[in-house]
N, C-alpha and C positions, 0 to 999 in steps of 0.2 A: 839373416835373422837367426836368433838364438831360438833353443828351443822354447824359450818363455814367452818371447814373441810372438813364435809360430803358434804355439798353444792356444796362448789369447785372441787371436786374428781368429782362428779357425773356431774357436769357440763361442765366440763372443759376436763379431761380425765387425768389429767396434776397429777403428783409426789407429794406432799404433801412437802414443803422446811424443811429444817430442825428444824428451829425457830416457825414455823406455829402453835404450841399450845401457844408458850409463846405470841402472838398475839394476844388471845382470850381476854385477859383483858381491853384491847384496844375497841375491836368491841362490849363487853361487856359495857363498857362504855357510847359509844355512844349510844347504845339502851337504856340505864339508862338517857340519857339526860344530860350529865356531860361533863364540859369543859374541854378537853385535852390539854396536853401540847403540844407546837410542836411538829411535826414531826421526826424533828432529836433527842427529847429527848425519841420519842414512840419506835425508833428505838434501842437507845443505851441501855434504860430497857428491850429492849426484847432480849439484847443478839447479834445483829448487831452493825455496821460501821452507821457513824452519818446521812449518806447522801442512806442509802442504802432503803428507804422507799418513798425518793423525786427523786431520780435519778435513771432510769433503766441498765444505762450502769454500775452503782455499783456493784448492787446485781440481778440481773435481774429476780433471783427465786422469791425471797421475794419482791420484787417492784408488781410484777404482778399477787402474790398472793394477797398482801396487798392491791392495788387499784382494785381489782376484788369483794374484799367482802365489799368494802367499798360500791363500785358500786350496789353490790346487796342489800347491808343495804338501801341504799338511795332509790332504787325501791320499797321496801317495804314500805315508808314514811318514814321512819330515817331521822330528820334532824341531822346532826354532826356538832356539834363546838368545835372548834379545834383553839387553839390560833395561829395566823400566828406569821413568822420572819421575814416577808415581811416587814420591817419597811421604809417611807414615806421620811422622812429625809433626802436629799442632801447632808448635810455636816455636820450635829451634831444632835446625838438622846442623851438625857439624863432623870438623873429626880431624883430630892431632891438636885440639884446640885444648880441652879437660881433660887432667891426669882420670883415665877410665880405664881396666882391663876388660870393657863392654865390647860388644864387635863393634864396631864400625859400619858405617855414621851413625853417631851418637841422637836419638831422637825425642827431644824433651816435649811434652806438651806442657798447658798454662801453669798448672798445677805446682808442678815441678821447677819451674824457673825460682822462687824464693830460694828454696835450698840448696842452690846449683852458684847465687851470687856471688858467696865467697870459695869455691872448690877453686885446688888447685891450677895453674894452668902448668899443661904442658910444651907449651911454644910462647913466643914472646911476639911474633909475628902471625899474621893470617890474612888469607885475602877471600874478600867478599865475593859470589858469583850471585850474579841475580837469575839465570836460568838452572831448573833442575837438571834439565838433560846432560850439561857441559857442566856443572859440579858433581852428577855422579860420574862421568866419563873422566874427568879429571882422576879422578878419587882410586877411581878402577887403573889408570892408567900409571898414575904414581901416588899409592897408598900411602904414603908415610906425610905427602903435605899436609898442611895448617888451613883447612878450607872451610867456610861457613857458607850456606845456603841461604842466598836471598829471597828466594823463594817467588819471583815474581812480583806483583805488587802489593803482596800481602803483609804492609805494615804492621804484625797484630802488638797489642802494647806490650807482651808477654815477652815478644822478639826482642823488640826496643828495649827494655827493660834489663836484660839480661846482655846483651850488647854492646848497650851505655856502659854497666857496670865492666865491663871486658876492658873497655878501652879505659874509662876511668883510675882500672886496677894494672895500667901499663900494656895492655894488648896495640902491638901497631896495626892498625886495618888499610889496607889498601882495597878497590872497588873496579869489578868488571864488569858489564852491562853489552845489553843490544845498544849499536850505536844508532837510535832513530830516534825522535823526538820526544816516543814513551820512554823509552829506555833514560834518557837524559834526565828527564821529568823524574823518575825513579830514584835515580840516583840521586840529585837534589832535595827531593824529601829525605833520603837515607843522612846525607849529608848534615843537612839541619836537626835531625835529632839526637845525632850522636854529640859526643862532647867534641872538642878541638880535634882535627887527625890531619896534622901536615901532610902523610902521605897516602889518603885517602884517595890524589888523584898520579900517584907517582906511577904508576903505569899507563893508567889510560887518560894520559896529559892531553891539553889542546892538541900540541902539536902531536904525538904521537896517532888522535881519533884523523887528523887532518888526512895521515899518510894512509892508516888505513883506508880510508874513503877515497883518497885515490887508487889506492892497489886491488879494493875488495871491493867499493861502490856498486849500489844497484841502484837503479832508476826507482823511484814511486816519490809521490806528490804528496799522496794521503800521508807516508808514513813518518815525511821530513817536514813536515807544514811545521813551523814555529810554536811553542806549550812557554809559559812563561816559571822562567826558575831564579833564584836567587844568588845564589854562588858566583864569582865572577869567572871563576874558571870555567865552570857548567855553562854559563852562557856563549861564552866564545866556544864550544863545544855547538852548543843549540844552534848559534848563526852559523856554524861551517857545514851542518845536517843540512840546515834550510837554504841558502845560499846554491848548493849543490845538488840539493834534491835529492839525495843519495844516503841508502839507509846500508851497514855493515850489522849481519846477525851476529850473535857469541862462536853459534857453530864453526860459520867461515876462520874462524882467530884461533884455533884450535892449537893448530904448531906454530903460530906466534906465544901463545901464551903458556905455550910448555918450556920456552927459550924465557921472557920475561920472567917467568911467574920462577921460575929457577935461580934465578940472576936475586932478583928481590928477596927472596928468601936469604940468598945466603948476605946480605949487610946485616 
């Protein structure tokens, strides 16, 4: 047992979760003074669900292990930095996309979007993330790419709008997502609003989601059950989720998508 282990058991009285030593690298860290990645990425390296170390109703072992020693790190003086995915932005988070000398990520609310239509751009390329976690991890990891924050399922018009005009005015957009049947779903409404983008799915092709889901596949029913989308390629996507039962998060694709997402840029 580590000492985090031994802490918790003796303090708490409580089971030890299952995941609980792949943890330790984490708490390890922070006592090292090192900036973490989000949350949902500390999660998915250690062998959980993306949400299962921010949300108690997830994972409720591992939530209550996990903010328990965190708790005690910080009593001991630990301070922990830990990058948030809390990102600020109302209606557009990006960055390497608008000629800016702002810091980085660039973050517009509604207001702001009219007179941002025609700003210059600084890349000709960009690729879509729909998780905040793994577009700020990204971002932090290789500052200089062309990345826009999908922000979830928050279609707001403000986003679209400014978006549209992106690709309209020659932005090539390519699209990353959780590979489960929301995620697909997501992607598909993204899809349909934008104008025409061949290479919308030039990374995360049918075939390409297929191989992930054999290599990174999880088991759940709930989360692979069939959503009905329009795309044709989205669909052969959606049947290989549901067929398989098996859902891939953004986290797990992490060092897939630093080799990809590299490769794409530079055509």
């Amino acid at each position: 047992m580590s000492d985090y282990t031994e802490a918790y058991v003796q303090a708490t009285g409580r089971k030890l979760p299952a995941q609980a030593v792949a943890l330790d690298r984490w708490f390890d860290a922070m006592r090292g003074g090192e900036l973490l990645p989000p949350r949902s990425v500390q999660a998915v390296e250690a062998g959980l669900v993306g949400h299962a170390l921010s949300d108690p109703q997830v994972d409720p072992a591992h939530y209550r292990y996990y903010t328990w020693v965190v708790d005690w790190l910080v009593a001991q003086g630990i301070e922990v930095h830990e990058m948030s995915a809390q990102l600020i932005g109302m209606a557009f988070v990006s960055t390497g996309i608008l000629q800016t000398d702002l810091p980085r990520p660039l973050t517009l609310n509604p207001w702001q979007v009219d007179s941002m239509l025609d700003w210059p751009l600084s890349s000709r390329r960009a690729v879509i993330i729909e998780n905040n976690g793994v577009f700020i991890w990204l971002h932090h990891l290789h500052p200089d790419w062309p990345l826009i924050d999908q922000g979830g399922n928050d279609f707001q018009p403000a986003y679209l709008k400014l978006l549209s005009s992106l690709v309209q005015r020659g932005l090539v957009v390519t699209y990353l997502g959780d590979l489960d049947a929301t995620g697909i779903r997501m992607a598909d409404t993204l899809r349909q609003a934008l104008p025409d983008s061949p290479e919308f799915l030039a990374i995360q092709s049918p075939r390409q989601v297929m191989a992930w889901l054999s290599q990174f596949g999880k088991d759940d029913i709930g989360r692979t059950r069939e959503q009905t989308v329009r795309d044709s390629e989205l669909k052969i996507e959606m049947s290989s989720i549901d067929l398989q039962a098996q859902f891939v998060e953004q986290e797990q694709l992490l060092k897939e998508y630093e080799r990809l997402i590299a490769a794409w840029l530079k055509k």
